[in-house]
N, C-alpha and C positions, 0 to 999 in steps of 0.2 A: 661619827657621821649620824645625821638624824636622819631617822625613817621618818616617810609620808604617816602621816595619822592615821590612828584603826581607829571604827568604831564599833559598837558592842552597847548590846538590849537584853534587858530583863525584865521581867513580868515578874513583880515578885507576887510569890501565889497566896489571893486574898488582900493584895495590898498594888499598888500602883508602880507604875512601869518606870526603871530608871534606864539612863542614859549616859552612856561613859564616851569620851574619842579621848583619845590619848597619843603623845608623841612618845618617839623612843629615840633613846641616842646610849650607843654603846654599851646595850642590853638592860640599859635600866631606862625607868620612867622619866621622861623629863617634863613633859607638861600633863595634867587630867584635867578634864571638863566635865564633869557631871551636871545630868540636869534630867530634871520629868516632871511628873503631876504630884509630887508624894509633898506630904507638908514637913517642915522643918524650922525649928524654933531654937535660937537665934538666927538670925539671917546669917551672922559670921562665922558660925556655925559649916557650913556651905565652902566655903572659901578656907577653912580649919580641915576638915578631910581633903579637898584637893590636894595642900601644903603635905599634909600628910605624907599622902601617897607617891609626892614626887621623889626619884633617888632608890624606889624600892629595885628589886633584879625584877627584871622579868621571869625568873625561876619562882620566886618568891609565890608559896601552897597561899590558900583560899583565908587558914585561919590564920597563920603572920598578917595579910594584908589588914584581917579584919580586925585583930589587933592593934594593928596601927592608928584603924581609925577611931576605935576607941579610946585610945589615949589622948587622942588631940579632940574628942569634943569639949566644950567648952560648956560649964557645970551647970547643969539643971536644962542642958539640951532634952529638946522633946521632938523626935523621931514619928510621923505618923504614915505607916505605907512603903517605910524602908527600913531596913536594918545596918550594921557592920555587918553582918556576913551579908546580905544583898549587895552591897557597896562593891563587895572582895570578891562577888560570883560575875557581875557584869566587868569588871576590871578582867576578870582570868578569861572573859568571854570574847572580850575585844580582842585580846591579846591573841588568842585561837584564833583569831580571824572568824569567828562563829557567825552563822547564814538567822536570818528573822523570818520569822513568821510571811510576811509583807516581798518577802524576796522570792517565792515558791508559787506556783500552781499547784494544787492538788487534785486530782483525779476523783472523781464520786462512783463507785460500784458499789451497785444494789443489783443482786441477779436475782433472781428465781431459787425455792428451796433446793439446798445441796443438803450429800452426806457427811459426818464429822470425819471422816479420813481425807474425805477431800476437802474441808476447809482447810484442815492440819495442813496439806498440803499446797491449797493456795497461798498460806501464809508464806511459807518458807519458799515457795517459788516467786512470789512477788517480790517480797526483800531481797532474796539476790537480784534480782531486776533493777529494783533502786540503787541497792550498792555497786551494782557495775553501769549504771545512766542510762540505761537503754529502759525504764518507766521513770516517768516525776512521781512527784512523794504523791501520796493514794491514801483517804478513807474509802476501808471497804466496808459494807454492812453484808452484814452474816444474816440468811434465813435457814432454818434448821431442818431437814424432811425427815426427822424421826428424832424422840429424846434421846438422850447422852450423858454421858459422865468423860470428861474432860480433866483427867490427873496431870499436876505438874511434870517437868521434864525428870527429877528427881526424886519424885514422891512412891513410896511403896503400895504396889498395885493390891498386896494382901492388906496392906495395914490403912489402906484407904477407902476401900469397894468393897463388899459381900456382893461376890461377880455370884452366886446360887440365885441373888436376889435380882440382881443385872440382867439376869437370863430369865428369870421369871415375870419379870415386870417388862421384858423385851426393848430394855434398855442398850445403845450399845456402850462400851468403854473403849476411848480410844488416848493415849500419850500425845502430849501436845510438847515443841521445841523449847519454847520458855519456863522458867521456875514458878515457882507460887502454889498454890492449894487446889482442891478440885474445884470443877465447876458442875454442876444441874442443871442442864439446860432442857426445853420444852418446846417445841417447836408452837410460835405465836407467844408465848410465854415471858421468853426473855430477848434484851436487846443487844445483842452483841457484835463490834466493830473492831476495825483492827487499824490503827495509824502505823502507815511506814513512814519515816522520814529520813532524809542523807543525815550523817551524824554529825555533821557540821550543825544539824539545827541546833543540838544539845552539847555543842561544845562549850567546855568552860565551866559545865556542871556535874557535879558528885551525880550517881547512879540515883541516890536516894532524889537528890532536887531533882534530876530528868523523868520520876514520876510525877511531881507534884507539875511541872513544865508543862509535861502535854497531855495534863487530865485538866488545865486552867480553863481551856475552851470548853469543856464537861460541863466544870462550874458553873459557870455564865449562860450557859444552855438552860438548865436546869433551872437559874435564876428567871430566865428569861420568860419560863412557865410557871412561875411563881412559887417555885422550894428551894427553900433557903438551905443549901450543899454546903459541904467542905470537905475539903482534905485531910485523913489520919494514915500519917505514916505508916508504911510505906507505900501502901499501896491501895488502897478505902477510900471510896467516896461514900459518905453517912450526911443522914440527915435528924431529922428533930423525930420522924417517922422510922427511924434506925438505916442498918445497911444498904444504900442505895446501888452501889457496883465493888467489884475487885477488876485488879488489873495486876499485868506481867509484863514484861519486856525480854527480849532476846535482840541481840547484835549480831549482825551479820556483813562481816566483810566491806564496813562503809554505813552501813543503815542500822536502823533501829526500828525492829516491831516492837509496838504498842497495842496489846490487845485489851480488850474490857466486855467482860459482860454484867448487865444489870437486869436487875429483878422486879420483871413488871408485872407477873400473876404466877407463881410457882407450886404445886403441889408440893407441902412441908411432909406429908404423908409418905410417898415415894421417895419422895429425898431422902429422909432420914433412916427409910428401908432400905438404901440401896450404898448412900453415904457412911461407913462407920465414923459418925461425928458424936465427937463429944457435947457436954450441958454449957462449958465453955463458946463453943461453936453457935450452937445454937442464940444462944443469947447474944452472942456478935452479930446474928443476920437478924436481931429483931422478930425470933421465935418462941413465944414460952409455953406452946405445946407443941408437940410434932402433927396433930392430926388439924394444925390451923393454915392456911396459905400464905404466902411472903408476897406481899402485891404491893408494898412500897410505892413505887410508882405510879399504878392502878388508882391506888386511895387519895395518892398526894396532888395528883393533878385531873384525878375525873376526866381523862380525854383517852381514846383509842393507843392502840399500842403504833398503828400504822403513823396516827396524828405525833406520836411521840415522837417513831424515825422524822419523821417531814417536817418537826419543828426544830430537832435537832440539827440536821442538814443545813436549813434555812442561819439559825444562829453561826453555824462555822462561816456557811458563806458571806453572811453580811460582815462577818470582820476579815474574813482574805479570802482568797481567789479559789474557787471550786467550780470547775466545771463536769460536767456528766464522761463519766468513763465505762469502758468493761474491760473484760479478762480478754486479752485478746490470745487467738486459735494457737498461737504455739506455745502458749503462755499455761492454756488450758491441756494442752497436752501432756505437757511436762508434769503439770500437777496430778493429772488421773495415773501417771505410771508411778510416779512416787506415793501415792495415795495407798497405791498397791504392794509397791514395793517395801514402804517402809512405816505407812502408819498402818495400814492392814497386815503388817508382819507380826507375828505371836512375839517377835524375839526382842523387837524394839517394845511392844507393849510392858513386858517383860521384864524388861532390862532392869529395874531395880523392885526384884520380885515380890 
């Protein structure tokens, strides 16, 4: 029996948007249509990967598919804005039934300075929100009312902070739900947002591609202000001016937080008294003394930090749907008890000592 046709989109990151529908009939592929903006050299070429891919299981992992389609190029094809694993990511996406970009409303929150336990905690109250339907997917923008240090879900609170130093410099430290490295943050200083999205947006993608997925619109922001970005695995957005942002993600029950903070005027000075970071470290954010500031941002575009959020904003909106949001009152409630309860708790702080 044939099923109705899925379709299924990819942004491949850095390169152009491909396009799969595809029929099924008794668990395997029986028709593909690919089609986008991306250039592709022979034309037969085109019509050689469809062929391919007809007859595969629909079980059939990312790198078989993309396999397949390397075998049937036809010799001295020239590929520009797509790959075989693109090809085998939007195939496994369709397949998922996976939701676009273009399908969503997004929420816009910009409040007023909060404290770091209660971001920690808006986070993880929002994404349950998402995952159970009762909020659409949300960019939130973070303002800071005092500095911080921000260690991963998993990171050692000794082997990463000089808390003697935290306390002197009246920094607070607080554990954040997702993995990844510390953060320094400064209230005015740095830009940090958080994407929730249903995890239908990122179905059909490896963990590692659902970073590079929804930091794409980062890109393009960025471009749009004239610095030339890109993405380094896994998690880095860098530029020609060094380290631009780091980003994380944690799953929750249906959704996906997407956090990111970037480096728009930073004291290297305090950071690295309060940070125990390596010579390694440093020369990743684009540091080669400690007593110099990390203004990436600052340097690369000559404009306000406010001008930065407002042109950002603007760039998500002109390519999908963002309308103005807030945290709404039982939303905010929940988050000031678990604020208390669990990121203001020594034990969860703690927890991998």
């Amino acid at each position: 029996m044939v099923e109705a046709s899925r379709h299924g989109e990819y942004k491949v990151p850095g390169g152009k948007l491909l396009v799969a529908d595809i029929t099924i009939d008794d668990g395997r592929l029986a028709a593909v249509r690919l089609s986008g903006d991306f250039f592709l050299e022979p034309d037969d070429a085109l019509d050689a990967i469809n062929q391919a891919l007809v007859g595969a299981s629909v079980a059939t992992g990312a790198e078989a598919l993309a396999e397949r389609v390397r075998q049937a190029l036809p010799e001295g094809t020239v590929m520009v804005g797509l790959s075989a694993p693109a090809v085998a990511t939007v195939i496994r996406r369709a397949l998922a039934g996976a939701s676009d970009w273009r399908e969503h409303t997004f929420g816009l929150i910009h409040r007023p300075p909060e404290s770091p336990a209660l971001h920690m905690a808006l986070d993880e109250v929002l994404t349950r929100e998402v995952a159970e339907g009762r909020r659409g997917p949300t960019l939130r923008v973070w303002e800071w009312d005092r500095p911080a240090v921000i260690i991963g879900s998993f990171q050692s609170l000794s082997n990463e902070v000089d808390m003697d130093a935290a306390r002197a410099f009246d920094i607070e430290v607080v554990r954040r739900i997702s993995g990844g490295g510390a953060m320094f943050v400064e209230p005015g200083n740095t830009i940090t947002w958080s994407l929730i999205v249903p995890e239908t947006l990122v179905e059909g993608l490896s963990f590692v591609e659902s970073y590079a997925f929804l930091d794409e619109w980062v890109i393009q922001a960025l471009g749009d202000m004239g610095i030339r970005a890109w993405y380094v695995p896994i998690n880095d957005i860098t530029s020609e001016g060094g380290k631009l942002a780091g980003a994380a993600q944690k799953r929750l029950g249906g959704a996906v937080l997407h956090h990111v903070t970037m480096a728009y005027d930073i004291d290297a000075e305090r950071m690295t008294n309060v940070l125990r970071i390596g010579r390694e470290k440093l020369s990743d954010k684009g540091i080669t003394s400690a007593g110099k500031r990390v203004d990436p941002l600052r340097s690369q575009t000559g404009l306000a930090r406010e001008v930065i959020i407002e042109r950002m904003a603007a760039s998500f909106g002109a390519r999908y749907t963002l309308t103005p949001d807030d945290v709404r009152p039982e939303e905010l409630t929940a988050a000031q008890a678990l604020a208390v309860s669990k990121f203001q708790d020594e034990a969860w702080l703690t927890r991998v000592p």
